[in-house]
C-alpha positions in Angstrom: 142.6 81.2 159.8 145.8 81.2 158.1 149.4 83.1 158.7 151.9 83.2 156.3 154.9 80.6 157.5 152.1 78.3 159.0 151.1 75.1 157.5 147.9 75.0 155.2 145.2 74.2 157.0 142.5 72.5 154.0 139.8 71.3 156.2 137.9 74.1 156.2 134.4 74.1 154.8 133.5 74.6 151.0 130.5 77.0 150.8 130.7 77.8 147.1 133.5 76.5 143.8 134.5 78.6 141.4 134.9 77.2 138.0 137.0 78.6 136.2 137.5 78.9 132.2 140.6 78.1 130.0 143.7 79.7 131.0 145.7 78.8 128.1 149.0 79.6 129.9 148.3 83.3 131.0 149.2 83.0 134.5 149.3 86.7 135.5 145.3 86.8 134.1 144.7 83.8 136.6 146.6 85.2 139.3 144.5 88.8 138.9 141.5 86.9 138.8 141.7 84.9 141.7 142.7 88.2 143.9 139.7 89.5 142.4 137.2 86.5 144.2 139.0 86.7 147.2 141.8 84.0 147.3 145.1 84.9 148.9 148.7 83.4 148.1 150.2 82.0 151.5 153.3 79.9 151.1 153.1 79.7 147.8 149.5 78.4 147.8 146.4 80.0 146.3 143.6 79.5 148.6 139.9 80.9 149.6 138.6 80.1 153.0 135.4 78.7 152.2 135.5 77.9 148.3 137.4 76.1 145.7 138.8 76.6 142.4 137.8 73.9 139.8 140.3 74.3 136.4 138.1 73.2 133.2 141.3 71.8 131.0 143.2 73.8 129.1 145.3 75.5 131.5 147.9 74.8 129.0 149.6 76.5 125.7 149.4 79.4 123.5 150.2 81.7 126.6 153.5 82.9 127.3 153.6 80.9 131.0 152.7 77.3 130.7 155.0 76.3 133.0 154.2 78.5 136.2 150.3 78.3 135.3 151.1 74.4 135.6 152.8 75.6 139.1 150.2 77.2 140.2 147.5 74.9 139.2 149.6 71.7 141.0 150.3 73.3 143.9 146.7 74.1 144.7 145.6 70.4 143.8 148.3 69.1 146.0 147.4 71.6 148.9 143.7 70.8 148.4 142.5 74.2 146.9 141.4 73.4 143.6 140.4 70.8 141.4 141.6 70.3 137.3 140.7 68.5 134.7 142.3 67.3 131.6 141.3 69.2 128.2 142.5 68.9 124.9 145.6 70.9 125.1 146.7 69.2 127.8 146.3 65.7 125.8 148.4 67.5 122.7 151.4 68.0 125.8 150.9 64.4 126.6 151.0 62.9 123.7 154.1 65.3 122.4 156.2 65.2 125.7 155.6 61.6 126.8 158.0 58.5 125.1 157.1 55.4 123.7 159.4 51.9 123.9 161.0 53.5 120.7 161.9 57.3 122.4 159.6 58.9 120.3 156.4 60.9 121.0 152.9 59.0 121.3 151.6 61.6 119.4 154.0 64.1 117.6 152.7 68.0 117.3 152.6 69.2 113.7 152.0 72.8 112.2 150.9 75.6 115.1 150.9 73.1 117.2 153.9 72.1 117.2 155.4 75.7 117.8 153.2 75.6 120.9 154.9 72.7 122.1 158.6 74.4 121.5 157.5 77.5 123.1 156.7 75.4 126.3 159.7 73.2 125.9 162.0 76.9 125.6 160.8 77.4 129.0 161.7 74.3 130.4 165.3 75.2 128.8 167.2 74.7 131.9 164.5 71.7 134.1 164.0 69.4 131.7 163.2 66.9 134.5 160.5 69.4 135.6 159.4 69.0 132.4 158.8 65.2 132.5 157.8 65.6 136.1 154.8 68.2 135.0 153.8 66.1 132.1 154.1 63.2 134.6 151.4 65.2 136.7 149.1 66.0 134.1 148.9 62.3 133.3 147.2 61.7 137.0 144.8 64.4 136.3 140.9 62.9 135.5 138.5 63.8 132.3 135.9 65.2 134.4 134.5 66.2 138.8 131.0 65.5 139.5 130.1 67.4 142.7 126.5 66.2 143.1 124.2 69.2 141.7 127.7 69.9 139.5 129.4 68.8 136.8 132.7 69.6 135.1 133.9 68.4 131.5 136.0 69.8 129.3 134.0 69.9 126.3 131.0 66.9 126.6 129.6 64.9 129.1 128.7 61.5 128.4 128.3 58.8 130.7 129.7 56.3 128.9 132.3 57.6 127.5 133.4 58.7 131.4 133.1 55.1 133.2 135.3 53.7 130.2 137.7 56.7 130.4 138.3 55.9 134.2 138.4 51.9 134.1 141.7 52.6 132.0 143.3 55.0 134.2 145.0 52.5 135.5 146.3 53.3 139.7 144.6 56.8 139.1 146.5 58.1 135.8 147.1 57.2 131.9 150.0 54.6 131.9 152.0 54.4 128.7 150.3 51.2 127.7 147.1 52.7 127.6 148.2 55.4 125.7 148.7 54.2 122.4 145.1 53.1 122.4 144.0 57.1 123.6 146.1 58.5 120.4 144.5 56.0 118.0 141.7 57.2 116.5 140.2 53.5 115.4 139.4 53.0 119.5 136.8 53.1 121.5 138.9 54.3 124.1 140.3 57.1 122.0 136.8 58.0 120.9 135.9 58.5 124.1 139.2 61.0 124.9 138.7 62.8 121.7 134.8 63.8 122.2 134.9 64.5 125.7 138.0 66.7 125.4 136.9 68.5 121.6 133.1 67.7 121.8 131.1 66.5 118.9 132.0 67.9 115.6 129.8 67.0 112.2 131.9 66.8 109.0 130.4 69.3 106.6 129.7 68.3 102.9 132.8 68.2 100.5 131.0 70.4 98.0 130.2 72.9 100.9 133.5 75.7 101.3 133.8 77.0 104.7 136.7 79.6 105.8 137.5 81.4 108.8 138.4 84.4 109.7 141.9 83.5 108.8 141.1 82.2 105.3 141.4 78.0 106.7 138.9 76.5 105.1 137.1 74.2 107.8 135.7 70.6 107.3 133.7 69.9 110.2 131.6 72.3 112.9 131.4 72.2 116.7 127.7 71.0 117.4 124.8 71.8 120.6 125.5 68.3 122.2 122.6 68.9 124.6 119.6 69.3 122.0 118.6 66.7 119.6 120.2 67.3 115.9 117.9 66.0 113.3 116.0 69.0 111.9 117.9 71.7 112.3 119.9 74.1 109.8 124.2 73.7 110.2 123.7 77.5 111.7 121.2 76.0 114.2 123.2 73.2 115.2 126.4 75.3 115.8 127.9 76.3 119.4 131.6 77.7 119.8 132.8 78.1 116.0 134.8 81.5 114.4 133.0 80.9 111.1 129.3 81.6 109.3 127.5 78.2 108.6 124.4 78.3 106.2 120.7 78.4 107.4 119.3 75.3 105.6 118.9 71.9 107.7 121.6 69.4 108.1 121.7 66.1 106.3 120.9 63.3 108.3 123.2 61.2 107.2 126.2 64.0 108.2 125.3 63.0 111.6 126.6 60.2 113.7 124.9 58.9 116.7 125.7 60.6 120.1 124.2 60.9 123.6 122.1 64.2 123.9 122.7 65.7 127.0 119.2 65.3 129.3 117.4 68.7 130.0 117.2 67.1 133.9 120.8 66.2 134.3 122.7 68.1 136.9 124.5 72.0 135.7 127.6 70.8 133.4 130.3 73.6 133.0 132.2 73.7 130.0 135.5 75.1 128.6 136.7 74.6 125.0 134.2 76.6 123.0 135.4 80.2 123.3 132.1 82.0 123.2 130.9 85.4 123.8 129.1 85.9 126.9 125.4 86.7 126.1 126.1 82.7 124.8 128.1 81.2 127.8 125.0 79.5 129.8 124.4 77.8 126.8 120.7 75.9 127.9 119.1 75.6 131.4 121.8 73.1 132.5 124.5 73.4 130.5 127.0 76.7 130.9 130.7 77.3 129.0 133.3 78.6 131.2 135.7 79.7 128.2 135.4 83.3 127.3 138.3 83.0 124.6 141.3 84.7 126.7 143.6 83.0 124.3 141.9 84.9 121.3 141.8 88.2 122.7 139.3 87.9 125.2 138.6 87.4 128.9 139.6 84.9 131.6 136.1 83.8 132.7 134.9 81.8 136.4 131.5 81.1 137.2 131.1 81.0 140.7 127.8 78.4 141.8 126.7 78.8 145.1 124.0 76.3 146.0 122.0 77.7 143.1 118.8 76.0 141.1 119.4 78.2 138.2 121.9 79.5 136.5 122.9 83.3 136.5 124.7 85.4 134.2 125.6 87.7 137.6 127.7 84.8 138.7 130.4 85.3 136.1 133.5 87.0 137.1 135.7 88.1 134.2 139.6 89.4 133.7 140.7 90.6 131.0 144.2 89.9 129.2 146.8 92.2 129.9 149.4 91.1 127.4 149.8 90.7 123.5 148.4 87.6 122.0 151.8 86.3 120.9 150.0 84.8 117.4 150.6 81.4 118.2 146.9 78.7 117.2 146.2 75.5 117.7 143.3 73.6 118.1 
């Protein structure tokens, strides 16, 4: 169907998409795994002849090859082999790499961050156009694909929050003018960003000390958005977080109003939460994609085929080949 040195041809028919988990700039891991369900590289084009590939967010950062994993990723979107969405990570290179009216950032990195956002500017040492172009690009991207039985968000689905998201993507992308409002935190708009891209989080109690495994101590926990909160213990409530939470029942007034999921809504896939995998398909319609490459463990793709229920056999997994290079950020 294809020869290398002949044009794409992208009208063939989709059978299947393959949704795959955050990348975090690893671009060998991506490559391996995309050999490994069958896609071939023709013209410098990843491609399957009867699936797509559907990028959860975060394709972005921490890895060692932000740059050609946002090559890859474009290319495919621009030949019609894949889809992406925006995730968190990709907002922190928006907001760090893109100007106001006073040439400064919208939203400056700070801390672990902000030596994320070096490293990716080192690599763009010598194309600092490409640089603005790619961060250009990501700007187009949307918040979330809804493929009729399927959805994909970054980190929560929420109706709402979605339709007000795309009536201020303005011609298809975020303009500058709408961006100050997505990096304030008193919007609705930025609300809506923020918790589709992180989730919902619950502030924990002052008097209640939480570290990690690196000794941080943690004020707020990554919560089940797709079961009803009230009633249940912080350890009950928790999906996705690298710390212990106590077994006795949350506070009510800890917890602000959301939308809980419905157990009849279509499949929603997930990145964000880097969780083990007896834990990915997280409820009978809800499954997480991200099976923490960027801390040590694998690149992750669940491949739906048409299916009414979701199977663990479906994953595909590729394990890092390189040295985490230290580097955080939320």
């Amino acid at each position: 169907l294809f020869r290398p040195g002949s044009s794409i041809n992208t009208t063939f028919i989709i059978m299947g998409y393959d949704i795959i988990g955050d990348v975090h700039g690893h671009v060998q891991e991506l490559e391996m795994l995309l050999k490994q369900m069958g896609y071939e590289e023709i013209n410098g084009v990843w491609l399957h002849k009867n699936r797509k590939a559907v990028f959860v967010g975060d394709f972005t950062c921490r890895g060692p090859e932000t740059r050609h994993t946002i090559n890859l990723v474009r290319r495919m979107l621009e030949k019609g082999t894949g889809m992406a969405i925006l995730g968190n990570h990709e907002m922190n290179v928006i907001g760090h790499f893109t100007k106001n009216k006073e040439g400064k950032p919208f939203k400056q990195a700070t801390g672990s961050n902000k030596k994320i956002m070096d490293s990716i500017k080192a690599e763009y040492i010598y194309e600092k156009e490409r640089l603005k172009a790619d961060v250009k690009w990501l700007r187009t991207l949307p918040f979330s694909v809804s493929l009729g039985a399927i959805r994909i968000v970054h980190a929560y689905w929420n109706q709402s929050h979605l339709e007000l998201i795309e009536k201020n993507r303005k011609n298809g992308k975020l303009s500058k003018k709408t961006l100050s409002e997505v990096f304030s935190s008193q919007s609705e708009l930025g609300k809506a960003i923020r918790q589709t891209t992180r989730g919902i989080e619950v502030n924990l109690p002052h008097d209640l000390i939480i570290k990690d495994q690196k000794n941080i101590r943690r004020t707020n926990f990554r919560i089940k958005w797709w079961e009803e909160p009230f009633g249940k213990t912080f350890r009950q409530m928790s999906y996705g977080n690298k710390f212990i939470l106590p077994d006795y029942t949350v506070p009510p007034e800890l917890i602000e109003p959301f939308d809980v999921y419905p157990a009849k809504a279509p499949f929603v896939f997930v990145g964000h939460y880097c969780v083990d995998e007896p834990n990915m398909i997280a409820s009978e319609n809800v499954c997480c994609v991200d099976n923490c490459l960027a801390n040590g463990g694998q690149l992750a793709a669940y491949r739906w085929n048409g299916e009414k229920q979701l199977k663990l056999t479906n994953f595909v997994f590729q394990r890092k080949r390189v040295v985490e290079s230290g580097m955080g950020g939320d």
